[in-house]
N, C-alpha and C positions, 0 to 999 in steps of 0.2 A: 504494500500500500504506500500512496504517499507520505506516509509520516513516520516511515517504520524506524528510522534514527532515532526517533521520539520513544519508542517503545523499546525496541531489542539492540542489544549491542554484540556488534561480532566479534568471535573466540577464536573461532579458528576451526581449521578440518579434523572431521574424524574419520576421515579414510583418507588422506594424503592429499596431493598435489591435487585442485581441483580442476578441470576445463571447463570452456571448449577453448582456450587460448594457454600456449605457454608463458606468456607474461602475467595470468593470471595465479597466484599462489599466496597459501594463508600457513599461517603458524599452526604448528598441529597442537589439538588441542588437549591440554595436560591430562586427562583422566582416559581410563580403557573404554575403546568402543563408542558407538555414538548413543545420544541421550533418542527419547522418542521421535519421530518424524512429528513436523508440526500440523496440525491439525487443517487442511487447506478450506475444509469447509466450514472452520470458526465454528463449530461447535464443542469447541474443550476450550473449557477458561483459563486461562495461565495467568501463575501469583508471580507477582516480582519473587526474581532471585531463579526462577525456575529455567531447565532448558530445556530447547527443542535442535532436532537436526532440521535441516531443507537441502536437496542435493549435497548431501556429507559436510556439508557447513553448519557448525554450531553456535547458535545465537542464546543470547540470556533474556528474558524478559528486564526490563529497568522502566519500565516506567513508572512514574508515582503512583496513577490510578492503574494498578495491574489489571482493571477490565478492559483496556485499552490492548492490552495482546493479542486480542481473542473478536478483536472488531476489524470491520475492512476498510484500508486504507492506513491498517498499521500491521500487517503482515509483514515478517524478516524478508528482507533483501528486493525488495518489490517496489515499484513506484517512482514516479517522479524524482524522487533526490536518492535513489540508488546511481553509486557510480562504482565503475566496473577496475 
């Protein structure tokens, strides 16, 4: 979504090098394996502090109103002010 900086902040991979571009790469992230897939049809509510994966990218929930995770137009790595 457009706001998704507002809401989730990026960690990093949990399965390595991501594509479709080799310029594209993220820090792997500290813990084993990836946390749940995030829920694309916004029916699972997410509390600050919680994670999700999206294409092996792990993002945190952060925002103040944690019901803001789970609404559209604040979905991880989506929208307007994603840059690549």
């Amino acid at each position: 979504g457009q706001f998704w900086e507002e809401a989730w902040k990026l960690l990093g991979s949990c399965i390595g090098t991501i594509a479709p571009t080799a310029a594209v790469t993220f820090e792997t992230w500290e813990k084993v394996g990836c946390p749940p897939e995030f829920d694309t049809s916004l029916g699972t509510t997410y509390e600050t502090g919680e994670h999700v994966a999206l294409d092996g990218v792990v993002y945190e929930c952060i925002a103040s109103l944690s019901g803001r995770c789970n609404q559209a137009g604040w979905e991880p790595a989506t929208g307007q002010f994603w840059e690549e």
